[in-house]
N, C-alpha and C positions, 0 to 999 in steps of 0.2 A: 463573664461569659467565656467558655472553653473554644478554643478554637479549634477547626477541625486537624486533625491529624492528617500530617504531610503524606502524599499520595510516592508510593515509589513506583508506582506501573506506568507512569508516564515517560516518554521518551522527554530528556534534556535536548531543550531548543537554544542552538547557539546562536550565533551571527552570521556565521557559515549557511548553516541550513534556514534560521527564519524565510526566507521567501519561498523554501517550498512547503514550510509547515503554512505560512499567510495563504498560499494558494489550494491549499488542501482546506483551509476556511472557507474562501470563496469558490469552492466546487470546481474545481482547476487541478487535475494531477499534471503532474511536472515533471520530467527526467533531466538527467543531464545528459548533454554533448560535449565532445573535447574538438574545441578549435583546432589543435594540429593536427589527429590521426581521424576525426570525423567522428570516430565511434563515441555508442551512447551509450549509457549505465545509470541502474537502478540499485540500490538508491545515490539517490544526489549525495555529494563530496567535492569537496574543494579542488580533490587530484585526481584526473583519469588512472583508473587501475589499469587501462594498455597501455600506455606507454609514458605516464607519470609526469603528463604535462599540466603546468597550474592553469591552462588554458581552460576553462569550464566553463559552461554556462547552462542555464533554464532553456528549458523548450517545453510549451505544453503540447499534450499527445491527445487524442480523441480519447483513451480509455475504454477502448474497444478490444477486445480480446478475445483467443480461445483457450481452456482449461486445458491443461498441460498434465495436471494430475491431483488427486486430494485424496484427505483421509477425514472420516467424519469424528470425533474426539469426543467419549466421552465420560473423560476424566482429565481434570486439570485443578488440582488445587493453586494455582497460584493467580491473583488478581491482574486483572479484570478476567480473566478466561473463568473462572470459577464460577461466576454467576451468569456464563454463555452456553455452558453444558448443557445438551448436548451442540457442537456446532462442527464446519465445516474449515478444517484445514485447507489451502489450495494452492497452487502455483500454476498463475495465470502468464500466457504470452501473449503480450499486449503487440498491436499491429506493429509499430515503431521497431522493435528487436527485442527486445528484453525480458525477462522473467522475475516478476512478483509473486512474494512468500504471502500470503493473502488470508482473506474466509470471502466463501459464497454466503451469501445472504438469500434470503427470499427462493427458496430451493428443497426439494426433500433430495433426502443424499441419493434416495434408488432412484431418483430421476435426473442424475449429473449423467455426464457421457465425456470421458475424452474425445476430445476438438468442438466443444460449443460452444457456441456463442455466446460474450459476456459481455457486459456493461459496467464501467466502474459507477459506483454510487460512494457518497461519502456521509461518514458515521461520526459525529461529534463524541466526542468520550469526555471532554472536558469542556469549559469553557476558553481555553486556549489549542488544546489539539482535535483535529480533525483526521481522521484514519479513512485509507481508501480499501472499501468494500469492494465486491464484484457479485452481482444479478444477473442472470441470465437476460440475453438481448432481447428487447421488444422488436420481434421483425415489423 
């Protein structure tokens, strides 16, 4: 029996990150904080990029957010995005501070608006990674 062929679209889970990929399992998005300078960054990393203290830690965020800006993509030969054609590019600012490279989900592109309301939802692609989507919010 042939076993399947090694997947390269997957992000490599280290030790560093596993608990923000574990929490993206259990429907939990995660940012990091820096213990010295306060501030927070997406994506999670071992070292604050302000001011390069190994001070880090997890904090979950609501995942609430407004669209910052998109572009709806409908052409991408490269896996997974190839069999998602047509879909939505995005970058989302989620309440916390920060901005996520994303896709809106559940949405037609003529009816996104700079500054709406989104909801993060999360996408299983594997059976080890879980990717955070963004829905427009149920008021």
């Amino acid at each position: 029996m042939a076993s399947a062929a090694p997947r390269f679209d997957l992000p490599t889970i280290e030790d560093e990150t596993r608990p923000f990929w574990d929490a993206l399992r259990e429907g939990r998005l995660m940012i990091a904080r820096c213990g010295a300078c306060g501030k927070v960054h997406y994506y999670p990393r071992p070292m604050c990029p302000s001011c390069w203290s190994e001070d880090v830690s997890l904090v979950e965020v609501t995942g609430r957010g407004t669209l910052y800006t998109w572009s709806t993509v409908y052409v991408n030969d490269l896996p997974p995005f190839n069999t998602k054609v047509p879909y939505v590019a995005a970058q989302v600012d989620l309440e916390e501070g920060v901005r996520l490279t994303t896709m809106v989900v559940d949405a037609a592109p003529q009816d996104l608006e700079i500054g709406m309301k989104l909801q993060v939802v999360f996408e299983a692609i594997s059976d080890d990674v879980t990717i955070p989507v963004f829905a427009p919010a149920r008021s």
